[in-house]
N, C-alpha and C positions, 0 to 999 in steps of 0.2 A: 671402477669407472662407470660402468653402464646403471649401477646404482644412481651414484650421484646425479647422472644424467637422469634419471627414472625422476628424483626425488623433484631436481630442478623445473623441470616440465611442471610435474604436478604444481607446485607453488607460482608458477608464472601463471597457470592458466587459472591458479585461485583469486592472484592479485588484479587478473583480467573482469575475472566476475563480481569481485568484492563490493562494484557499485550495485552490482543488479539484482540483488537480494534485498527485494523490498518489505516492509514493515508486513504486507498482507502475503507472502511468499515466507516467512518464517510463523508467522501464525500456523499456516499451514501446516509447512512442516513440525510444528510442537503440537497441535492435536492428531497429525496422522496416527500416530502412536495408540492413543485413548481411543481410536472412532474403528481402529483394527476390528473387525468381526473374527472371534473365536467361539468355537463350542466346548471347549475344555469346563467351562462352569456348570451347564447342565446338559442336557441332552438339545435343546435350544441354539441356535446363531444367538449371537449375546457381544455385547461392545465390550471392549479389553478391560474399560473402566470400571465397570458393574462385576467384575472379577476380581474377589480380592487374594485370591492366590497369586505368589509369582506366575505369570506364563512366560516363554519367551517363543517366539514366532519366526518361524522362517518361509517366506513366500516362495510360490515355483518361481517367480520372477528371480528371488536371491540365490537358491536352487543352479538356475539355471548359469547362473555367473559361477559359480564354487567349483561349476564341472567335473563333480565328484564321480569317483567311480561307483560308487554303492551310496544306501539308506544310512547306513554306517557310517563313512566318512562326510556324510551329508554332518552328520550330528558334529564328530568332530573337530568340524573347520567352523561350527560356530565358537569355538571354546570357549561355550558354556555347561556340552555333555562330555564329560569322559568317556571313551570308548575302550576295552582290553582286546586285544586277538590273542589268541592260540595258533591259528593257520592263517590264509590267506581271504579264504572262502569263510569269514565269518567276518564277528564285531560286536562288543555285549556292550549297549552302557549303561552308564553308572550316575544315578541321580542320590545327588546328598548320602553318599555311601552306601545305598540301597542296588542293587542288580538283579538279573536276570528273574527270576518269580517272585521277585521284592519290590517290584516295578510292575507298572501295569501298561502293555501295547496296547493300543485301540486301532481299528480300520475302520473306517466310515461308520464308525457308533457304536463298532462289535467288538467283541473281546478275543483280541487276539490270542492271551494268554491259554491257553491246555493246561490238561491232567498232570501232563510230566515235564513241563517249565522246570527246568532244575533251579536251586539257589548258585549253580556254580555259576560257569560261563555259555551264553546262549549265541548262537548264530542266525536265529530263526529271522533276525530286523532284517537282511539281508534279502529275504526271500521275497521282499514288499519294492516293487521297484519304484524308482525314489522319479524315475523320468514320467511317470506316470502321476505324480502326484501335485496334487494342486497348492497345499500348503499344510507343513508340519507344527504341530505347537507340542512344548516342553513345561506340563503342568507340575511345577515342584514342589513337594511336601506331602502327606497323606491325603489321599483323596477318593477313602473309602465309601464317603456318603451318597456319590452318584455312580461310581465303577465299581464297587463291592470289593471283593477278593483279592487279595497281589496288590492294590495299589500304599503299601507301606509305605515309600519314597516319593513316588510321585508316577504319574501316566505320562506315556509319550502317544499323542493322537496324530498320527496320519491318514489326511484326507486325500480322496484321489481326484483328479477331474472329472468334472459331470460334462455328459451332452451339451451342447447349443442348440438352442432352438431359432427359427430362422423367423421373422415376421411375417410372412405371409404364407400363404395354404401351396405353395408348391416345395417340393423339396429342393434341398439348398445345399449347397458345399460352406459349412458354417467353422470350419477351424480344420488345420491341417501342420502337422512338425514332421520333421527328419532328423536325424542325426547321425554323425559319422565321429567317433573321436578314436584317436591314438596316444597311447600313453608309452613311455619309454622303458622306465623301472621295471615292467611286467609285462613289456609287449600286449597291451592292451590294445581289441580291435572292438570294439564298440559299435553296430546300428541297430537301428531303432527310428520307429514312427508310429504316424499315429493321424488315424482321419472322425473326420465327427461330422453329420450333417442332419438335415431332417426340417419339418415343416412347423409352424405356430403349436403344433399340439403333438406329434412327435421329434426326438431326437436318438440317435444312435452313434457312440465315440468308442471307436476302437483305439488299442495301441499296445505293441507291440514289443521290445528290444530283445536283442541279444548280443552277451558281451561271452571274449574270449579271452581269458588271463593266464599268460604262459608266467615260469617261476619267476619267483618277485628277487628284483637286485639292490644288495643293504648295502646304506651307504660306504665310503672308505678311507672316513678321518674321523678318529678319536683316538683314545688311549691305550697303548699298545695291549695292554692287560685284558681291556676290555674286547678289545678287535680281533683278539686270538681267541676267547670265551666264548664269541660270538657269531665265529665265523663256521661256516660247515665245513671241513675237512673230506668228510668221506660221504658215498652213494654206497647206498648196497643194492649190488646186481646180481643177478641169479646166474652162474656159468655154470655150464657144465651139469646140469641138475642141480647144483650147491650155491649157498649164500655165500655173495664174497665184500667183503669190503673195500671199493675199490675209493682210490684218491679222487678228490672232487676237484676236476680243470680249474674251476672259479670261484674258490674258498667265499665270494662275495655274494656268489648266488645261492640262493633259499631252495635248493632242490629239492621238487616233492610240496609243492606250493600254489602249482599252475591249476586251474580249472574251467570250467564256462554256464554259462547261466542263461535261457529265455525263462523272459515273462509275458504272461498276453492279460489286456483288462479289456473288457464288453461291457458297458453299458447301454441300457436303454431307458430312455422315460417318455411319460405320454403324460400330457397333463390334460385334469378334466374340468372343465368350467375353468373358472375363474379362482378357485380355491384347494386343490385337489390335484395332488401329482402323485405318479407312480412308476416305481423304477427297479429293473432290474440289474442286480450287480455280480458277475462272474469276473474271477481271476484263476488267475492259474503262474504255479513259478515251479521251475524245475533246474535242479541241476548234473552238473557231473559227478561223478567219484569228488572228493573233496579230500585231499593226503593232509593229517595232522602233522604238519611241523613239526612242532615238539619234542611227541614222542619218536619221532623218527630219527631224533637229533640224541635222546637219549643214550650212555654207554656207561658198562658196568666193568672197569677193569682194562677199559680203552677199545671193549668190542661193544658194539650194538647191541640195544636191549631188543629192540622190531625191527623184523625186513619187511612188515606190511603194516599198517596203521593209517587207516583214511572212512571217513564215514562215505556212507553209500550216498546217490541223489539223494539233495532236498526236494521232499514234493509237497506242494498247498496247493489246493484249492480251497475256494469258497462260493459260493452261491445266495443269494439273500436278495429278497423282494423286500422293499422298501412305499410306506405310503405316510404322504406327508399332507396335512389339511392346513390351511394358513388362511389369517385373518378371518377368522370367523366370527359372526356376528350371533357368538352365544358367552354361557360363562368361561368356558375355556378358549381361549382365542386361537391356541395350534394345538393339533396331535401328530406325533409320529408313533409310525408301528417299523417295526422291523423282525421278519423273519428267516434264520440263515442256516446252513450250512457248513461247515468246514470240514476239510480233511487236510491229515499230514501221512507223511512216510517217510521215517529217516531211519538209518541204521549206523551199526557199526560194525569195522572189521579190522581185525588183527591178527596179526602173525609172529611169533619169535624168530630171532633170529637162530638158523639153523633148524628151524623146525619144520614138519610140513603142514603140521597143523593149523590152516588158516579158521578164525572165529567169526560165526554171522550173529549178529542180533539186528533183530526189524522191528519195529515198534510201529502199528497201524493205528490212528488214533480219529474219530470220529467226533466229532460236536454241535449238537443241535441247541440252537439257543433263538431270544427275540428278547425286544425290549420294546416298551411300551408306554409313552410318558404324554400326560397335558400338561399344558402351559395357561394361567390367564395371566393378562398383562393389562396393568391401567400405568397411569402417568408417575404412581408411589408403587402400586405391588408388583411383584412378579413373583408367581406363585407354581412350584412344577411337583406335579409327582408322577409317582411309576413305577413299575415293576419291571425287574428283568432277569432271567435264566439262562445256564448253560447245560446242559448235558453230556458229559464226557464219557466214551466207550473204548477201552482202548483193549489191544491184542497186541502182546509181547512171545517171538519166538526164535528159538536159538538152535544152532547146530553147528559143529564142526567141520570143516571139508579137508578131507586128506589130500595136497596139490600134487603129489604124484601118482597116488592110484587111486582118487576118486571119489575114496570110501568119506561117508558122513555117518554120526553119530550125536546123538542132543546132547546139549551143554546148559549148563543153566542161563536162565534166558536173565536181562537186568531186571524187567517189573515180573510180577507175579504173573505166570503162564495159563491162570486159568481165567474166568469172565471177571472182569472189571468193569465199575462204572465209576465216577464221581461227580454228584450234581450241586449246582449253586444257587441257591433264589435269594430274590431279596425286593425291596417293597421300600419305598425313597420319596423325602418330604424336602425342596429346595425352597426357600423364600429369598428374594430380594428386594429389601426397601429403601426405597431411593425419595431422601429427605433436606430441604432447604437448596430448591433448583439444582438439584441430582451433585449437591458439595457434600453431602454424606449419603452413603452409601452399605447398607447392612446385609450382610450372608449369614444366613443360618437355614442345618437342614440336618436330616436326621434319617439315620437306614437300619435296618430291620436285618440281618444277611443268615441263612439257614444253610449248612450245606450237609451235604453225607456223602462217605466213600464205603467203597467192597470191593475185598480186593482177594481173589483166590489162590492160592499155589496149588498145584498139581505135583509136577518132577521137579521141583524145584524145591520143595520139601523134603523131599524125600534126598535127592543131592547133598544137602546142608546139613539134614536132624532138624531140621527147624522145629523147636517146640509146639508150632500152630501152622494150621495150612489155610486158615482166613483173619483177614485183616480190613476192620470195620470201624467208622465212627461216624457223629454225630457231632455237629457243633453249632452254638447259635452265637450270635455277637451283634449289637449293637455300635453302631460310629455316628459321628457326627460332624458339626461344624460349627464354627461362628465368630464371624469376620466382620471389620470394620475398617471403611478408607475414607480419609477426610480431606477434603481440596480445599481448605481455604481460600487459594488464587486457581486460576486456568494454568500456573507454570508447576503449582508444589501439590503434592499428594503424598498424605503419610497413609500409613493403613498396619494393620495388625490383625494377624489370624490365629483361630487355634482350631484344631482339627486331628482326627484319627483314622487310625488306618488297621487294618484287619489280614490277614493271611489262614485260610486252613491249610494244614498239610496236606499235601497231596501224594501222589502215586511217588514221586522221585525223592520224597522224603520219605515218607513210611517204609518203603517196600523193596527200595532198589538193592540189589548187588552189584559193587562196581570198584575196581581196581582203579582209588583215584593217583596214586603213584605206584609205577610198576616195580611188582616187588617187597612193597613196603607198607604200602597202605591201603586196605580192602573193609568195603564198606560194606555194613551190612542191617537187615530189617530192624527199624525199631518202632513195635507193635505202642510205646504209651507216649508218640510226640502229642503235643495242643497245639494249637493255634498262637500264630504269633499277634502281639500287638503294638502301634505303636501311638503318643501322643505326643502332640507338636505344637508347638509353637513361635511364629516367625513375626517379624516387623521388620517393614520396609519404607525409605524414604525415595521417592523420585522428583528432581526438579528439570524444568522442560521449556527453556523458553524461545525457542525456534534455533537459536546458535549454541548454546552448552544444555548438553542432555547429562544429567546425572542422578543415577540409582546406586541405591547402595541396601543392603538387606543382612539380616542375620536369624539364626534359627537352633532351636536345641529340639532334640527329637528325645522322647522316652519309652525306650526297646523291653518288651515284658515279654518273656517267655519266649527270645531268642534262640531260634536254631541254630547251632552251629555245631563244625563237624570236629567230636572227639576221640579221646580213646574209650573206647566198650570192651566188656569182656561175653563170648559168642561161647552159650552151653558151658559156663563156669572157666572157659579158656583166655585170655588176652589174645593170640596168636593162631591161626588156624593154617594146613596144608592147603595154598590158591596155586591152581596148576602147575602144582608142582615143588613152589617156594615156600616155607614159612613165614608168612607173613598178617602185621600187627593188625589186630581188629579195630574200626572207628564205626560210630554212627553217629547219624543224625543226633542231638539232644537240645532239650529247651536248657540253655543257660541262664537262669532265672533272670538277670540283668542287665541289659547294656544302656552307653547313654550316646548319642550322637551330635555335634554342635560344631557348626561353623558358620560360613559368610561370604560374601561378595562386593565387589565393587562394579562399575563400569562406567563408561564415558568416552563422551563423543562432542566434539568440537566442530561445528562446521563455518567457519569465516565467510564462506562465499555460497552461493546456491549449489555450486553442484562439486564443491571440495569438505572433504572429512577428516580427522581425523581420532581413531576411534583407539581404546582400549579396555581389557578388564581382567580381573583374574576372582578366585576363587579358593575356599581352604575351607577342609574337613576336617574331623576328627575321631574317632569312636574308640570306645573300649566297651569292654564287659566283664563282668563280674564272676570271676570263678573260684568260688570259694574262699571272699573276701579279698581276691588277688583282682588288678584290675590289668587285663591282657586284650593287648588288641586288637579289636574286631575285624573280619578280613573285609575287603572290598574296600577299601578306603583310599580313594588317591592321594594322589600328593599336590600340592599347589596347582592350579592351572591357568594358563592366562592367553591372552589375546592384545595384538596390538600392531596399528596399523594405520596406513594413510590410503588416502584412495580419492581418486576422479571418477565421478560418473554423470556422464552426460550422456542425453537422448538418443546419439547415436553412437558413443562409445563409450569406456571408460576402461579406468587400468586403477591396478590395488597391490601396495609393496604391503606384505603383513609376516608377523612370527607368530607363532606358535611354539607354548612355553610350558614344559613339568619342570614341579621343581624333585628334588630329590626324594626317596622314600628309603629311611633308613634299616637294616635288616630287622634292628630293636622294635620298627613299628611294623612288623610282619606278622599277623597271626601263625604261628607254628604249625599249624594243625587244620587250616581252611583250605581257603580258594585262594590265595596270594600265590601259589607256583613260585613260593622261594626257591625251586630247584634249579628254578633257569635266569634268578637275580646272579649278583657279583656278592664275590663274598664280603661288600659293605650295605650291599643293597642294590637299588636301581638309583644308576647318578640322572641329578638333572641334566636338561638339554633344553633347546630353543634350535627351530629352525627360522630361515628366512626364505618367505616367498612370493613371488610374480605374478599375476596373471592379467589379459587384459582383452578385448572384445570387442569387434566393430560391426556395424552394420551397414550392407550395401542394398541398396534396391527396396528398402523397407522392412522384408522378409528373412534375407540371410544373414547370416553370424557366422565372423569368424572367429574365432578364440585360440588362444595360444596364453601360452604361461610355463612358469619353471617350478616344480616343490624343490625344496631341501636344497638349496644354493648352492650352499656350502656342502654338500654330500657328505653331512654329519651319521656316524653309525649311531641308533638309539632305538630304544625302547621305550613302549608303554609299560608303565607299572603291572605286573600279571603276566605278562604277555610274553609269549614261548618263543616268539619269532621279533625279527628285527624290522622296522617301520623301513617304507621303500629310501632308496639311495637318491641323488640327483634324480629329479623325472620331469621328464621333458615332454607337455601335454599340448594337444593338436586337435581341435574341434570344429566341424563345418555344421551350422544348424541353419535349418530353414524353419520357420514361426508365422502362422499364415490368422 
């Protein structure tokens, strides 16, 4: 009933405005789209137009409506990125079946990505707070020519907020947020803020959050089969000195789930003359212990495989001065410089059950990088090039801890224990010609990318037998681009790209040891991977005439010298003794083949000025070549869609929407990757769709109140991969102040 009421409302107050949607009021809204400022195309501000890759854009203003708990669930609830969890405290996504170091993050023009990005499933988006950010863009398809390295799939760029500067030479209170939210599902406690002020020539914006998430609660309606697989039964608690397996009160809660997270962002800029700004950018994100799901859910014979399993804090920082020259009255019209800093610290740790042996491995990881590009710009060229570097230095180390007397002992660490480095360069040509009053529009540009790794073992050789105690390469590769979008009218724009994308292996490929299934499957160095590659080609239609917005796109990708993880035989064996078990050898290897190809739709109806109603979905597909067999490829979701109605007006607005997988059957599971068939149903992962609420007012100008419902229906489900169940009914509560 409160549905139908939800839906009625909206449609009255559509039929209200239906007259006042005037001819220059949908104009509007049909080029806001094309007049978007992104920098996904080159290292430049650049109109969506003059872009001929897909982008898709999400504003802190849309941001701020989604009232997402994370950077992760930001993506999400656009349902245009797939996201996987494993725990609570993470979120990997997945662009055109590409993931975690197959994909390229960017922060404010830097390269998020590190040495030891696995190909599996990554947490790291999470550590970027999303309240902090000014607006996210989703560059899809290979877009190695301007991001070098990892971007095979596509780049996800996250920009944060800059200072405000104030008009006049005294300092000024120039922008100012709060926030306070509660979520139900995970007893989410949420604040956060943020102040920014300063004079014509300086400006300084701090901001702040800190969120607290106790264990997350899965829905409790679906299919018996399913509800029993999926429910946690048991907690192991330590009594008495010993592990026990005790019955879990609320088969419904995700026990071992719960964690908490600040972030702090500092900026400063000063600008000089009239041409010339300069700006300093620190962050910083920390978290708690972080308990994997998953494997804590694991059991071998009806007992628990771990009574410990949780990574240690996530720690980032970064640091990086930035200098930006604009409008200049030479050949180059803008320069940016950028030079930065990063650190991480994450670990892992684990325990058997009934053991005391708890396992540490730390991974400290360092990266010095900059980027460096001109721009000149007339009324047909626009012409960029530039150089940019990373420097990775990482230190890997391991040891044992006895939990009842104390005692420690080394263990083999996951990367090679002795000095490592691995560095990226690379040297980039962008042009875009903009021909017959900017209705054709041409991209084409070309990169240069060099990188080298070294990677030592010390005890970690000696541990294994490993035939080699260093692990070294070289590799150069060439990408490119070149695109073309044609606007016949101001409504239609067709366009077509082709473009490539580059990957070296890195530390998590070559080098690691790691137990990706306990027990069963133990991965280990492979000294002869290459570099992957991929080439692509997409075309896209969008039509846009103030009231029906529709796109639609399609793309095949061609995967050359595909990582993916197999069986290997370690010193002439298949099988090796891993603490204790026999268990099968896998590594890294280039599968000479895969091919990738899928599509989209989307559309959006608006009858009145401030009524929508939007939908889209999405379908992948991949396989690979092994050994004229065609098997396949892991990372691949299953259908994904969106769809939804919505009111928004200036001082409030409210939005009924679902969110939709469709099924991923066991047959289209990689056997042997990152799919975590262990914790599918033995048909696979079923489709699902939720329905949900949410809605927003404003009083005084300033404050927001927001309130909304996920999962209506308190549907039990999962994401495709993903070890843990998506939250239950959650009943979400936000006060913001926006100054």
């Amino acid at each position: 009933m409160k549905l139908k009421i939800s839906i009625l409302l909206l449609v009255a107050f559509s039929i209200r405005d239906a007259q006042a949607q005037t001819q220059e009021q949908k104009d509007s809204i049909k080029n806001v789209s094309l007049n978007e400022v992104v920098i996904s195309g080159n290292k430049f501000s650049e109109r969506k137009k003059f872009v001929i890759q897909k982008v898709d854009i999400i504003s802190a203003k849309e941001m701020v409506k989604m009232n997402a708990q994370s950077t992760a669930d930001v993506l999400t609830n656009t349902g245009q990125v797939f996201v996987q969890k494993s725990q609570q405290g993470g979120g990997s996504p997945v662009i055109r079946g590409f993931e975690a170091s197959r994909i390229q993050i960017n922060i404010d023009g830097i390269r998020y990505n590190n040495a030891i990005f696995r190909t599996g499933h990554l947490q790291n988006v999470i550590a970027v707070d999303h309240n902090a950010l000014q607006q996210v863009e989703v560059l899809n398809g290979p877009a190695s020519t301007i991001h070098g390295s990892d971007a095979l799939g596509g780049v996800i760029m996250l920009k944060t907020k800059d200072p405000k500067f104030s008009k006049s030479n005294r300092f000024e209170l120039t922008g100012a947020n709060t926030l306070m939210r509660y979520s139900s599902a995970n007893q989410e406690k949420t604040v956060g803020g943020g102040i920014t002020f300063g004079n014509n020539r300086f400006a300084s914006l701090t901001q702040l959050t800190f969120s607290q998430f106790d264990d997350l609660v899965q829905g409790k309606n679906g299919v018996d089969s399913i509800m029993k697989l999926w429910k946690k039964p048991f907690i192991v608690e330590r009594i008495n000195g010993t592990d026990s397996m005790v019955k879990n009160p609320d088969p419904y809660k995700q026990v071992a789930t719960g964690y908490s997270q600040f972030d702090l962002l500092q900026k400063f800029s000063i600008l000089q003359g009239r041409h010339v700004k300069h700006g300093i950018n620190l962050q910083m994100s920390n978290s708690t212990n972080i308990p994997r799901y998953d494997r804590l859910s694991e059991t071998s014979g009806g007992i628990p495989k771990n009574a410990e399993w949780y990574y240690g804090p996530q720690f980032r920082t970064l640091a990086a001065y930035q200098f930006d020259a604009f409008k200049l009255k030479t050949f180059f019209n803008d320069v940016t410089f950028n030079l930065n800093h990063q650190f991480w610290e994450e670990s892992r740790h684990n325990r058997s059950y009934k053991k005391t042996a708890l396992n540490h491995r730390t991974e400290k990881i360092h990266a010095l990088g900059y980027n460096f590009a001109l721009r000149h710009k007339d009324e047909v060229n626009e012409l960029t090039i530039g150089t940019d570097a990373q420097l990775n230095f990482l230190n890997s180390t391991a040891y044992k801890e006895d939990i009842v007397s104390g005692a420690q002992a080394k263990i083999d660490t996951r990367y090679p224990d002795g000095k490592n480095n691995m560095n990226l360069f690379g040297v980039f040509f962008q042009h875009v010609l903009k021909l017959d009053e900017d209705r054709v529009v041409i991209n084409d540009g070309i990169r240069f990318n060099y990188t080298t790794l070294d990677a030592h073992l010390i005890d970690t050789a000696i541990q294994f037998r490993l035939p080699f105690n260093q692990l070294s390469q070289t590799n150069k590769a060439v990408t490119g681009n070149l695109g073309i979008a044609y606007m016949p009218t101001e409504e239609l724009r067709l366009s077509t790209n082709f473009s490539s994308g580059f990957r070296s292996p890195n530390f998590d490929d070559m080098t690691k040891v790691f137990e990706s299934v306990s027990g069963q499957r133990l991965i280990v160095p492979n000294a002869d991977l290459k570099p992957e590659y991929t080439k692509n080609v997409d075309a896209g239609v969008r039509f846009n005439d103030g009231v029906i917005d529709i796109e639609a796109y399609g793309f095949y990708t061609h995967f050359t010298n595909a990582i993916v993880t197999d069986v290997f035989t370690f010193n002439g064996q298949d099988s090796v003794n891993y603490e204790g078990t026999m268990t099968k050898v896998y590594a890294s290897q280039n599968k000479a083949k895969a091919f990738i190809y899928g599509g989209g739709f989307s559309a959006t109806y608006r009858p009145a000025l401030h009524f929508s109603l939007f939908g889209s979905i999405n379908y992948t597909y991949g396989r690979f070549n092994n050994d004229t067999v065609l098997v396949p490829l892991d990372h691949i979701p299953p259908v994904t869609g969106r769809l939804g109605i919505k009111y928004d007006h200036q001082v409030w607005y409210t939005e009924l929407y679902s969110l939709y997988n469709g099924r991923k059957k066991l047959v289209d599971y990689n056997p042997a990757g990152e799919d975590n068939i262990q914790y599918s149903t033995p048909t696979g992962t079923p489709s699902w769709y939720t329905v949900n609420f949410r809605a927003g007012v404003t009083f005084a100008k300033h404050v927001q109140l927001q309130a909304g419902v996920e999962n209506i229906l308190d549907k039990n489900y999962r994401y495709f991969a993903s070890g843990m169940s998506a939250p239950g009914r959650n009943f979400v509560l936000a006060v913001r102040y926006i100054y």
